[in-house]
Z-matrix of the N, CA and C atoms (Angstrom, degrees):
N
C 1 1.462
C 2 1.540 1 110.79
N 3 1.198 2 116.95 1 -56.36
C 4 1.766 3 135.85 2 164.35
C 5 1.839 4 97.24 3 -25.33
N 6 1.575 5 89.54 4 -66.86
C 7 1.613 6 93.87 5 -161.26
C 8 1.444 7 104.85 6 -72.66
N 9 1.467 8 152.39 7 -4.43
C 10 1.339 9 146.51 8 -150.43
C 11 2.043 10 77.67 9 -116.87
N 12 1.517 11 106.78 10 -42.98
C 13 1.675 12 80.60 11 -178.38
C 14 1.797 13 121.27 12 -82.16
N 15 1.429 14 101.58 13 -19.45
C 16 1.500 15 96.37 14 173.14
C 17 1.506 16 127.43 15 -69.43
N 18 2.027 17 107.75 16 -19.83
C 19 1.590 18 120.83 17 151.34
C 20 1.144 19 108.58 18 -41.23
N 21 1.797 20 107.61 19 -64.92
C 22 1.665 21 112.39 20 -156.61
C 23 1.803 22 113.92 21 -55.73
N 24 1.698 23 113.52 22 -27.82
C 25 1.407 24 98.84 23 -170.29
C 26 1.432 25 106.73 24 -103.32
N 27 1.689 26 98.92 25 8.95
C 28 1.948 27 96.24 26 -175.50
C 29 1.834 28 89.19 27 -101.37
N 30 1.220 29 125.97 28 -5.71
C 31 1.517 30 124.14 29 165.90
C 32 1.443 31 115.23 30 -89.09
N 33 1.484 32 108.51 31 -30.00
C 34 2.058 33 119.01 32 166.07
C 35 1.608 34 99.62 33 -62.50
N 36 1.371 35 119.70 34 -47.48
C 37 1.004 36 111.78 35 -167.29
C 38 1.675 37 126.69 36 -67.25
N 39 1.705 38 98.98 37 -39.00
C 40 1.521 39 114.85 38 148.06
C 41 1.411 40 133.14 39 -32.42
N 42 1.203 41 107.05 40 -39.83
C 43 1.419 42 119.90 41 -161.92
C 44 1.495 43 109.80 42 -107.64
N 45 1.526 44 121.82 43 -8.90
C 46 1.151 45 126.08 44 153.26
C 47 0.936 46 121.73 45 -58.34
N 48 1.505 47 126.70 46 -62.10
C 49 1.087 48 158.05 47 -124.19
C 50 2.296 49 87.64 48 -92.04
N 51 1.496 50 87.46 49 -54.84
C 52 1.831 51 100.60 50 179.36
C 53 1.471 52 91.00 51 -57.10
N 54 0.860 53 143.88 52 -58.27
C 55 1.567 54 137.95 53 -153.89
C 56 1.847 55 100.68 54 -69.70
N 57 1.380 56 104.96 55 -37.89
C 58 1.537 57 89.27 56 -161.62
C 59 1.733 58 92.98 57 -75.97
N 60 1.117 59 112.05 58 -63.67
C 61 1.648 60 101.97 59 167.48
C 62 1.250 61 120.65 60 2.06
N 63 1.593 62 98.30 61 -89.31
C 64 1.781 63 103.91 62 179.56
C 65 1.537 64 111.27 63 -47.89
N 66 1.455 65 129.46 64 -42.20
C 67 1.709 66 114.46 65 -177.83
C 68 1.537 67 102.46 66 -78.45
N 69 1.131 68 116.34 67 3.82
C 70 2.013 69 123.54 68 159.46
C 71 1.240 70 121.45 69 -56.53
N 72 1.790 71 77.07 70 -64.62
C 73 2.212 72 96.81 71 -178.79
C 74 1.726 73 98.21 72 -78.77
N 75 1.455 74 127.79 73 -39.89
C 76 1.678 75 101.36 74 -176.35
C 77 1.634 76 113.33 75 -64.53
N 78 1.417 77 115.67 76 -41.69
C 79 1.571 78 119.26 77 179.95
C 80 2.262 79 100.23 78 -54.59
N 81 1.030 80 117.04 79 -36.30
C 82 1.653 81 116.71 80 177.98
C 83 1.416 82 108.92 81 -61.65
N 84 1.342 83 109.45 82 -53.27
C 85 1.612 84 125.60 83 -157.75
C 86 1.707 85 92.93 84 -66.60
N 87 1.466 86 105.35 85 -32.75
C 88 1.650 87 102.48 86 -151.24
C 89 1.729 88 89.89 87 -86.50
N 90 1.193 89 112.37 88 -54.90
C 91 1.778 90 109.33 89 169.05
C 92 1.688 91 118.03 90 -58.41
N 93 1.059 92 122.41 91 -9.65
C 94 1.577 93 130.59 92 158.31
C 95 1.535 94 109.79 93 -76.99
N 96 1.358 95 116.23 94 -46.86
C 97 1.300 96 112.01 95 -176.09
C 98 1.659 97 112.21 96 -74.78
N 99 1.175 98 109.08 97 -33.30
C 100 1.703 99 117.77 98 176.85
C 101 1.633 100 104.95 99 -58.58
N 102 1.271 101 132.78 100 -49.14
C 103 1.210 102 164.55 101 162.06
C 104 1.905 103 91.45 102 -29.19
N 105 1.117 104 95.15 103 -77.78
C 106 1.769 105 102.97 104 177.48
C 107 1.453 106 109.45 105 -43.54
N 108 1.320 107 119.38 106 -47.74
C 109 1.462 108 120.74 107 -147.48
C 110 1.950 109 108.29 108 -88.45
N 111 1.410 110 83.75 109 -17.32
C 112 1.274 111 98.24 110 175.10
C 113 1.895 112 128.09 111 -105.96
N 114 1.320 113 99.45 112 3.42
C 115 1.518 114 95.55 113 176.26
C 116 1.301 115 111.22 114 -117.59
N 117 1.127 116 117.70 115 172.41
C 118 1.686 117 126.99 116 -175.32
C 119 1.682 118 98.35 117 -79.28
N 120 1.022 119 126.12 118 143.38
C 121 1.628 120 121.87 119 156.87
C 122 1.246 121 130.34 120 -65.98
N 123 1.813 122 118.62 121 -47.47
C 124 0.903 123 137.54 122 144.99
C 125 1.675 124 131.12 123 -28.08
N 126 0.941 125 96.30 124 -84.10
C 127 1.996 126 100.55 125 179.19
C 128 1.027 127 103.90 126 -106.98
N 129 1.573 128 131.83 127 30.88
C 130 1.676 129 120.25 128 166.59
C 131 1.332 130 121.36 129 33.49
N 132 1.598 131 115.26 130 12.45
C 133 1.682 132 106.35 131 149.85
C 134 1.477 133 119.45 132 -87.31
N 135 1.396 134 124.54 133 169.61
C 136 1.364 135 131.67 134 179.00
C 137 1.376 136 116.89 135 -26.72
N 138 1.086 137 143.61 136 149.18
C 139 1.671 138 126.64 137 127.38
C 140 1.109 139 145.16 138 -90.56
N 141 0.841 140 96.17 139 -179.67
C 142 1.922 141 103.07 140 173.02
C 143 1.715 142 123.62 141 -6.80
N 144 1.417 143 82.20 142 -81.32
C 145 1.698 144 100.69 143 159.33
C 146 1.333 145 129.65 144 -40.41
N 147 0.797 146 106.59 145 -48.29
C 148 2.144 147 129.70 146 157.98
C 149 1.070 148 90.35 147 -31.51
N 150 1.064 149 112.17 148 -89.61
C 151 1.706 150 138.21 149 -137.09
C 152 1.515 151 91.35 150 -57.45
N 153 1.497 152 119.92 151 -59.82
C 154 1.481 153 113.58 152 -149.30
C 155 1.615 154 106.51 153 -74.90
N 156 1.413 155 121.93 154 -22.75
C 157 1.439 156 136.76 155 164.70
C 158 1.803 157 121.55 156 -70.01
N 159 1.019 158 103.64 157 -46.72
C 160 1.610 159 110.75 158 150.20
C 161 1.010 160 133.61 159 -59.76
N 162 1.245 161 116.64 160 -23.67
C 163 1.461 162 110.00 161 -178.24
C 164 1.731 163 98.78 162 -116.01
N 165 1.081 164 138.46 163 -11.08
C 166 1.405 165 134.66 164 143.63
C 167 1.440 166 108.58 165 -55.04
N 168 1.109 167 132.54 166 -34.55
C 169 1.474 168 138.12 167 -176.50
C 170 1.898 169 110.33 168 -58.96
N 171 1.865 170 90.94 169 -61.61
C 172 0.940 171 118.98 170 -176.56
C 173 1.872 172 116.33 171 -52.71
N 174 1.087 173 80.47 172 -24.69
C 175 1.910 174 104.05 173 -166.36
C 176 1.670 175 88.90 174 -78.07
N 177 1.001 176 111.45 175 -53.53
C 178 1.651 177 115.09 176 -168.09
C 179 1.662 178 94.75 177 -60.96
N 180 1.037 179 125.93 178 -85.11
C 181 1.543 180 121.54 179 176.85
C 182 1.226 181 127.56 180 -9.36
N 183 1.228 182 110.14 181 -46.89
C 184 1.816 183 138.82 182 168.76
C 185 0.846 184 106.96 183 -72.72
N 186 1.104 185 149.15 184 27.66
C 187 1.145 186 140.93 185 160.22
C 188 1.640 187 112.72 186 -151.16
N 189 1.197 188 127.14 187 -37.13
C 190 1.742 189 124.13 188 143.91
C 191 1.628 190 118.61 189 -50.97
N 192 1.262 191 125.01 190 -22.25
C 193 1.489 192 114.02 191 158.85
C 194 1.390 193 118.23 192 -124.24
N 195 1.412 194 111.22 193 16.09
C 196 1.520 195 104.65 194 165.67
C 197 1.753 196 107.75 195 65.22
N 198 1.170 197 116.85 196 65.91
C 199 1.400 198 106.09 197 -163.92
C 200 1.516 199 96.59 198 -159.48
N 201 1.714 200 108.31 199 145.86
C 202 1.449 201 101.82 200 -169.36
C 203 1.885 202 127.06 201 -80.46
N 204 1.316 203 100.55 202 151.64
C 205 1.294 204 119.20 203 165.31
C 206 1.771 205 151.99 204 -141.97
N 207 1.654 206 108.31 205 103.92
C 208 0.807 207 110.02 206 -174.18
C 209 2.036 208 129.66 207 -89.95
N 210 1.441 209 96.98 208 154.52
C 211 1.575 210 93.89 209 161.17
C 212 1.115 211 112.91 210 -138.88
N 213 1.706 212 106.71 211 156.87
C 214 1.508 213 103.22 212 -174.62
C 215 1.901 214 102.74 213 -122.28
N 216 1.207 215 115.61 214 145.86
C 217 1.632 216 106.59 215 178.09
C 218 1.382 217 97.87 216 -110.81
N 219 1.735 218 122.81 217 154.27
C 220 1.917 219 100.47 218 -158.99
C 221 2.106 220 60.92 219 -153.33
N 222 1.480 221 87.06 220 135.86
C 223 1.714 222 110.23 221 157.33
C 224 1.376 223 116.83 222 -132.81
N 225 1.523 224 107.41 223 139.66
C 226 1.273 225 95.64 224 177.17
C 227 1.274 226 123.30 225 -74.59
N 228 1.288 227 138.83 226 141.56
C 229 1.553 228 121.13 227 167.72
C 230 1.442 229 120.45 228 -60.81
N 231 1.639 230 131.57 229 145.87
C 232 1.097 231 123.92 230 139.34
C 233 1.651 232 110.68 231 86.13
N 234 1.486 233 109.91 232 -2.94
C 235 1.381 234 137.08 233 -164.08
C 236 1.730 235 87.80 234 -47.71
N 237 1.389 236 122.10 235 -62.16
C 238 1.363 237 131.92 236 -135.62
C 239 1.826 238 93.67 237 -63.80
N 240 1.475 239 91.81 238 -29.14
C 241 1.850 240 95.62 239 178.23
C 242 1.919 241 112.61 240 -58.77
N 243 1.218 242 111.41 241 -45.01
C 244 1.048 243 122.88 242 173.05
C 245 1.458 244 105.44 243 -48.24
N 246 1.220 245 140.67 244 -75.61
C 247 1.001 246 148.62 245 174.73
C 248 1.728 247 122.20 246 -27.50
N 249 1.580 248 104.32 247 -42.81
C 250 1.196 249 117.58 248 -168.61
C 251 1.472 250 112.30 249 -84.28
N 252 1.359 251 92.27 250 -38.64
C 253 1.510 252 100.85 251 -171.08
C 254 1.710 253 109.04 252 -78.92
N 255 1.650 254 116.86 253 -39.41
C 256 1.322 255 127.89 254 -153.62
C 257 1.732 256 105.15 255 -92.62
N 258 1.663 257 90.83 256 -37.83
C 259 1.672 258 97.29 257 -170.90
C 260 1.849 259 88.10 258 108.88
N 261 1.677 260 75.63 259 152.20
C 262 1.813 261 89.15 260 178.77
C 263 1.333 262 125.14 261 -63.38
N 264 1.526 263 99.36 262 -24.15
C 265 1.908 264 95.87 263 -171.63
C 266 1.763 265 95.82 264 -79.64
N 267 1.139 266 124.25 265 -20.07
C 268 1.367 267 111.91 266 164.83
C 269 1.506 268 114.80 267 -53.73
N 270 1.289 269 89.26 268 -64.22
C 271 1.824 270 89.09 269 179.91
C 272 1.000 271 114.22 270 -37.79
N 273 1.548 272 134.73 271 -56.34
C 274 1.556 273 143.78 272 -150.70
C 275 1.565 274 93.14 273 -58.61
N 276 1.873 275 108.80 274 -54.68
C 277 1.320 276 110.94 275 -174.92
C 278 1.393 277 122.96 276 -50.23
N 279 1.296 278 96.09 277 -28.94
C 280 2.101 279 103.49 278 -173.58
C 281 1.405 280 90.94 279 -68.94
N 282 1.064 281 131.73 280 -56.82
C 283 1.341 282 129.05 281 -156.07
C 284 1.429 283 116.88 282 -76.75
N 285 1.806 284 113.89 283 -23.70
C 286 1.725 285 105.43 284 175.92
C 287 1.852 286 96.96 285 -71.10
N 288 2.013 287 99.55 286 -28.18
C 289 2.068 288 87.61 287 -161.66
C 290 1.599 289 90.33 288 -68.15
N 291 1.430 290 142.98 289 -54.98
C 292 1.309 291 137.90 290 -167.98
C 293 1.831 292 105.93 291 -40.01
N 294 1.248 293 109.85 292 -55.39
C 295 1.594 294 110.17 293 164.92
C 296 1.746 295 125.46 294 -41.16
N 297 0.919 296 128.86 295 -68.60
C 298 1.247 297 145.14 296 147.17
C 299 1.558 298 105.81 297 -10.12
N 300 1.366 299 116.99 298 -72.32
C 301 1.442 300 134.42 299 -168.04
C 302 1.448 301 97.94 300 -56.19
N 303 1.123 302 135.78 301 -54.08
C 304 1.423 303 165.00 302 175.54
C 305 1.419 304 104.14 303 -39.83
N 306 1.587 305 113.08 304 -53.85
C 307 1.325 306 120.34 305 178.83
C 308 1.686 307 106.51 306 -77.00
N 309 1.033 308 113.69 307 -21.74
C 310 1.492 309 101.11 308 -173.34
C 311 1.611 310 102.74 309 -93.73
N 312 0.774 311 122.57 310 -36.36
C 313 1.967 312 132.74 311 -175.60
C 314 2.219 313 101.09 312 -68.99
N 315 1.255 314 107.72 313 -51.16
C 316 1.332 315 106.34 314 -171.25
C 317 1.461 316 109.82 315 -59.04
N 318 1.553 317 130.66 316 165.40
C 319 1.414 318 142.16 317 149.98
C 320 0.932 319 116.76 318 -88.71
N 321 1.205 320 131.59 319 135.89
C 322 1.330 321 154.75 320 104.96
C 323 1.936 322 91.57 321 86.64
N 324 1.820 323 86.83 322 -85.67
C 325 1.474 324 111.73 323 -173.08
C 326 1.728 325 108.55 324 -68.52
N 327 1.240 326 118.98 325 -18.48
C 328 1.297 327 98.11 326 161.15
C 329 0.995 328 141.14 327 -61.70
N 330 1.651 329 113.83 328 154.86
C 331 1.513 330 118.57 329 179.28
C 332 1.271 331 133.09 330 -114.92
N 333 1.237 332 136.61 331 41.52
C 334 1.448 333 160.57 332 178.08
C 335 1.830 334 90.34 333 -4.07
N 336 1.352 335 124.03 334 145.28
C 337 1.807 336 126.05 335 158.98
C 338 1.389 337 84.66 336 -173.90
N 339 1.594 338 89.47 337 118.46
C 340 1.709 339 111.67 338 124.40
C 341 1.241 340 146.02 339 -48.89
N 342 1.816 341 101.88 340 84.30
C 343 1.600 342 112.33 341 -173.96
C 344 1.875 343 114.98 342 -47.77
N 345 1.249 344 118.67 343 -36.23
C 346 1.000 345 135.31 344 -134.79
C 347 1.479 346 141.79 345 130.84
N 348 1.342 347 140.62 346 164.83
C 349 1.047 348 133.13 347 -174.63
C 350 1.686 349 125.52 348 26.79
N 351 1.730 350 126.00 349 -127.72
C 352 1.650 351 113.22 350 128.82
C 353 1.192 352 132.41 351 -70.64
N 354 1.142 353 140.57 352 38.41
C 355 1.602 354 129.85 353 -164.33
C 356 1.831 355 98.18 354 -114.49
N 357 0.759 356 87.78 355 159.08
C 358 1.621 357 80.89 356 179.02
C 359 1.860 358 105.20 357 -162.38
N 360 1.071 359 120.58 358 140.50
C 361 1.364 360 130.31 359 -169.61
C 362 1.533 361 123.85 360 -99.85
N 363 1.244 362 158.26 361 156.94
C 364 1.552 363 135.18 362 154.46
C 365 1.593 364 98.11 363 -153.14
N 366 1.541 365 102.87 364 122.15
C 367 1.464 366 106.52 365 159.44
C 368 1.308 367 113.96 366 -80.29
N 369 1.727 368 113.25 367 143.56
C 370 1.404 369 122.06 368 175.17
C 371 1.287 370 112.14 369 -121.87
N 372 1.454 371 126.20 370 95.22
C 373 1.120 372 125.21 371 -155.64
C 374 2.098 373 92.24 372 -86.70
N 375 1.129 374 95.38 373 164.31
C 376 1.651 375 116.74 374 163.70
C 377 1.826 376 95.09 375 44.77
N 378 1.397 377 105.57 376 41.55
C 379 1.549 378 124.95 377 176.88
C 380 1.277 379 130.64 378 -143.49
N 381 1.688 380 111.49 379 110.42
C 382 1.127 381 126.42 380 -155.29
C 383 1.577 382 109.82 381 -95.89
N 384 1.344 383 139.07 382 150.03
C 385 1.283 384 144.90 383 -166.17
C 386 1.433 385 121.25 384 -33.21
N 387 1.419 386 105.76 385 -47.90
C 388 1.573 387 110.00 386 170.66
C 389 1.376 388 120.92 387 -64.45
N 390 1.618 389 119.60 388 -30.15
C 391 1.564 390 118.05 389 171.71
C 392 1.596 391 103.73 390 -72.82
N 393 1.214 392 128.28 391 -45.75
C 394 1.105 393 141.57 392 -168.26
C 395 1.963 394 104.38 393 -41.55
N 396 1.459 395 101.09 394 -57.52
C 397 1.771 396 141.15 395 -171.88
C 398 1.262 397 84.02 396 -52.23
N 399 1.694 398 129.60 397 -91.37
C 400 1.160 399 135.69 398 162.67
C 401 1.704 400 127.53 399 -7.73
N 402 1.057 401 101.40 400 -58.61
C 403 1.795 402 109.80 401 174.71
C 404 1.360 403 105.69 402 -72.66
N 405 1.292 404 144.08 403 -67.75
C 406 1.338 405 153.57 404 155.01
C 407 1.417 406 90.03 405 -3.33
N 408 1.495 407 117.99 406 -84.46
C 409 1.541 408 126.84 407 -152.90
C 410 1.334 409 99.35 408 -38.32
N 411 1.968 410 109.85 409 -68.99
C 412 1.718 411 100.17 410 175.96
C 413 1.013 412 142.91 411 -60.44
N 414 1.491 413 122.24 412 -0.60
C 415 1.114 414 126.93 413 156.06
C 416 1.574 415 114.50 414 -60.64
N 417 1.271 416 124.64 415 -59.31
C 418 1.270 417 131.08 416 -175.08
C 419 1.607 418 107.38 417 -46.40
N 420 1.237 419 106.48 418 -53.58
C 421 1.300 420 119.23 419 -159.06
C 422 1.864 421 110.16 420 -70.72
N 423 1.508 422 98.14 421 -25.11
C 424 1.542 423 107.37 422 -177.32
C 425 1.540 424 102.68 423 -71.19
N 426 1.600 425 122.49 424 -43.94
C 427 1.193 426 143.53 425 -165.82
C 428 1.842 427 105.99 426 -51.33
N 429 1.151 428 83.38 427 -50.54
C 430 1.196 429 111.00 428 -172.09
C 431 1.463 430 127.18 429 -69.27
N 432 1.489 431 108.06 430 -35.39
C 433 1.945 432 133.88 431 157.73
C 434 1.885 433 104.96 432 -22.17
N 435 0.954 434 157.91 433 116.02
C 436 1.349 435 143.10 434 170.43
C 437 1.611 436 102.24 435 -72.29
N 438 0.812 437 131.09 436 -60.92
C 439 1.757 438 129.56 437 152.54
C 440 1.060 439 116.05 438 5.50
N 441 1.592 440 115.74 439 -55.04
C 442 2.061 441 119.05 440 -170.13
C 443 1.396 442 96.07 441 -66.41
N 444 1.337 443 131.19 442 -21.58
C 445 1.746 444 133.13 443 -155.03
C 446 1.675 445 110.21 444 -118.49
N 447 1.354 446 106.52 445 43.83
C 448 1.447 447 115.31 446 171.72
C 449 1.676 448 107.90 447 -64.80
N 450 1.186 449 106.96 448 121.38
C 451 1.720 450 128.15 449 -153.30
C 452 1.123 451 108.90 450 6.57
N 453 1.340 452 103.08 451 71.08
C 454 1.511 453 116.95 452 154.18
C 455 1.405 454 113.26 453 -127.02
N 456 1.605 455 131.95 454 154.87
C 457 1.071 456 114.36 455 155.87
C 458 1.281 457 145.56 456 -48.02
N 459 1.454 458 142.39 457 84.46
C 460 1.172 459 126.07 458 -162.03
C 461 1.852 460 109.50 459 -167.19
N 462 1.233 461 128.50 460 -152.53
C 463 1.109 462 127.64 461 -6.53
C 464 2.256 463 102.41 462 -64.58
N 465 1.564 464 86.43 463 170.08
C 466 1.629 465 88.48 464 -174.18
C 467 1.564 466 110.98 465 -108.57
N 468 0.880 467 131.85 466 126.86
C 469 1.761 468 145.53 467 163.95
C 470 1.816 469 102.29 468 -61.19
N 471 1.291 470 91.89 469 125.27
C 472 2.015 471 89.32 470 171.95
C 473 1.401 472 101.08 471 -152.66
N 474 1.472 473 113.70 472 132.34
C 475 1.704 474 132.70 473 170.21
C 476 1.493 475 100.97 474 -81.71
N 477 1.165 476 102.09 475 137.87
C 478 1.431 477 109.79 476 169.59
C 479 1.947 478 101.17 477 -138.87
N 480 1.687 479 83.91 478 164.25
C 481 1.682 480 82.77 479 -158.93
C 482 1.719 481 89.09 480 -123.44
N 483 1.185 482 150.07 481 119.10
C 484 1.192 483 149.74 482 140.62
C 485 1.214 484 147.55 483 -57.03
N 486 1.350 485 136.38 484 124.74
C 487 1.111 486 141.88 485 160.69
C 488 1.631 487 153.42 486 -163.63
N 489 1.381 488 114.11 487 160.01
C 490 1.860 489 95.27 488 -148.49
C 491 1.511 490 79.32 489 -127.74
N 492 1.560 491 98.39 490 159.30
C 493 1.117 492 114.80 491 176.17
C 494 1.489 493 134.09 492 -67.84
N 495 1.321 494 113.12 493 109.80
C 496 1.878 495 109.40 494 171.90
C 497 1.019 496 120.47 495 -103.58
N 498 1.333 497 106.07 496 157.54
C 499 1.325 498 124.85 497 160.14
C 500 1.803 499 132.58 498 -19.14
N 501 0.807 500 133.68 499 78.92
C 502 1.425 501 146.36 500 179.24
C 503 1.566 502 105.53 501 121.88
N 504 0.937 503 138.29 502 24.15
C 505 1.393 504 161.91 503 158.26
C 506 1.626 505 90.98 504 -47.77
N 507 1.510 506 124.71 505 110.81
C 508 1.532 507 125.37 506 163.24
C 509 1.637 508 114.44 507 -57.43
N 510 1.437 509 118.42 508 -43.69
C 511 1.436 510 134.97 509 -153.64
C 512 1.246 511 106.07 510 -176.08
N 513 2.067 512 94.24 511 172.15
C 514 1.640 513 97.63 512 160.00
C 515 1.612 514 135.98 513 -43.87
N 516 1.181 515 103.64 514 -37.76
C 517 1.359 516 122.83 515 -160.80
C 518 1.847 517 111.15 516 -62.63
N 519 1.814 518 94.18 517 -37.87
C 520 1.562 519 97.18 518 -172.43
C 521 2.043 520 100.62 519 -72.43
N 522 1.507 521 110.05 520 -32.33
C 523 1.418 522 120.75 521 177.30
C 524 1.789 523 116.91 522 -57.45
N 525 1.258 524 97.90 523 -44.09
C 526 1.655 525 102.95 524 155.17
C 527 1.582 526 125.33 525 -73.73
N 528 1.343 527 122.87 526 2.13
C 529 1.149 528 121.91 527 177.82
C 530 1.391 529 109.91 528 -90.28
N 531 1.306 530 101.05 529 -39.58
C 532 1.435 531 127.53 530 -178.38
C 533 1.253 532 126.61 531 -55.60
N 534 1.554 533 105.30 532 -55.64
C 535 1.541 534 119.77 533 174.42
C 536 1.805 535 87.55 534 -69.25
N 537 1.178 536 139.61 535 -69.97
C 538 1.445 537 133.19 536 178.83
C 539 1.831 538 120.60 537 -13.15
N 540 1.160 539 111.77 538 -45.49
C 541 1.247 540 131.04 539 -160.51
C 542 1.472 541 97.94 540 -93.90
N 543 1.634 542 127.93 541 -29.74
C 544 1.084 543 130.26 542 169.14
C 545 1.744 544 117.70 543 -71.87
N 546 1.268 545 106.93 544 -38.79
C 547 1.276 546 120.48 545 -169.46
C 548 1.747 547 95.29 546 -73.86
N 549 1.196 548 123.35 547 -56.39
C 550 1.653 549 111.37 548 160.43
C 551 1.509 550 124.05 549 -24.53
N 552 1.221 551 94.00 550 -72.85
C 553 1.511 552 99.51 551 -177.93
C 554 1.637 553 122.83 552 -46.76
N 555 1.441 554 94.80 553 -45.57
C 556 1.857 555 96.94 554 161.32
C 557 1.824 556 122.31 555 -41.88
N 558 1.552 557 90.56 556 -61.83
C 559 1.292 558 86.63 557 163.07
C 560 1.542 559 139.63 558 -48.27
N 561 1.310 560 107.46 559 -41.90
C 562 1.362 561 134.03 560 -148.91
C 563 1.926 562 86.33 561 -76.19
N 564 1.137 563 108.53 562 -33.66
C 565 1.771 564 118.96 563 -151.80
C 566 1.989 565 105.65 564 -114.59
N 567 1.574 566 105.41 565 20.15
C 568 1.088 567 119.67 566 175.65
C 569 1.694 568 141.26 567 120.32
N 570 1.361 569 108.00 568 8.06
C 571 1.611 570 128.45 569 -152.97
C 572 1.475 571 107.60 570 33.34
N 573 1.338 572 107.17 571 177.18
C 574 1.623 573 126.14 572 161.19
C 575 1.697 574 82.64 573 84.53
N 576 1.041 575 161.09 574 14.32
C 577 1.362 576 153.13 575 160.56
C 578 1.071 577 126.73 576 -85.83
N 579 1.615 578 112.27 577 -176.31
C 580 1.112 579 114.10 578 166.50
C 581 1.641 580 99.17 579 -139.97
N 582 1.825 581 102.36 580 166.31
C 583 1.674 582 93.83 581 -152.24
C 584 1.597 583 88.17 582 -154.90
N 585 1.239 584 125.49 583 156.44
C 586 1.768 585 131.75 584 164.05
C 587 1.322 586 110.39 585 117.05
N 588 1.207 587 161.46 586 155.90
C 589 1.448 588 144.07 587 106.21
C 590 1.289 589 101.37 588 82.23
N 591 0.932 590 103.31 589 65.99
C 592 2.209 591 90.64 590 159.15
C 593 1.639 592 112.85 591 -121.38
């Protein structure tokens, strides 16, 4: 009897042990899969999805401590030529080295995402217009290095559009409108710039 119950709790004990495992590997699989759902394939920065959840996140913060926040929207110019002329796997390449570049130029708190196509997004949290201006500039200017584009097509020209959060601002959404409307105007006033909030 002794020995049939010291089986029964060394088989409970077994079977604990199996259960926590498996809620080990589902809690991994499920932060692996989040991981997936949220990065670019391409340039292994954020996406889309990222971005618009992060920066709603980001938005909330900004506004419980009153503290600044910028975003910048960055296109490449003229990209589609690249493409046409080089072939797509060129393109793909321009766009993982522009990623890369991105990772080495940003801080810490930046948030680099791949909107899609060339477009590319970055939240700048606890960053006010003049840091924003500043970062923008080296971006352009890195783009632009012939050095970053060792046999690649390049160097590359990119507009970027800026903007930080003000005062009567409803949400994220009006802050992405903003930087949107900036990033036009870059265009609109010559590409290879930078444009919004300075």
């Amino acid at each position: 009897m002794a020995e049939r119950r010291r089986e029964g709790r060394r088989n409970y004990a077994i079977g604990q042990q199996r259960m926590q495992l498996l809620a080990d590997s589902l809690v991994e699989k499920n932060r692996n899969l989040r991981q997936v759902a949220w990065t670019d394939p391409l340039t292994e920065l954020r996406n889309r999805r990222y971005a618009e959840e992060r920066l709603a996140q980001e938005w909330a913060i900004c506004e419980s401590r009153n503290s600044e926040l910028g975003l910048m929207l960055l296109d490449l110019d003229h990209f589609k030529e690249i493409n046409d002329t080089e072939g797509h796997e060129a393109g793909d390449r321009v766009l993982r080295r522009v990623a890369r570049i991105l990772e080495e130029l940003l801080r810490e708190q930046d948030i680099p995402c791949r909107l899609g196509g060339d477009e590319f997004l970055i939240i700048c949290s606890e960053t006010g217009p003049s840091g924003m201006q500043a970062l923008a500039n080296r971006i352009c200017n890195r783009l632009a290095e012939p050095e970053a584009w060792r046999e690649l097509p390049g160097p590359i020209s990119v507009s970027i559009g800026i903007a930080s959060r003000q005062p009567g601002m409803q949400g994220p959404d009006e802050l992405i409108a903003a930087a949107d409307r900036a990033l036009f105007e870059a265009k609109r006033s010559g590409r290879g710039r930078v444009a919004g909030q300075v």
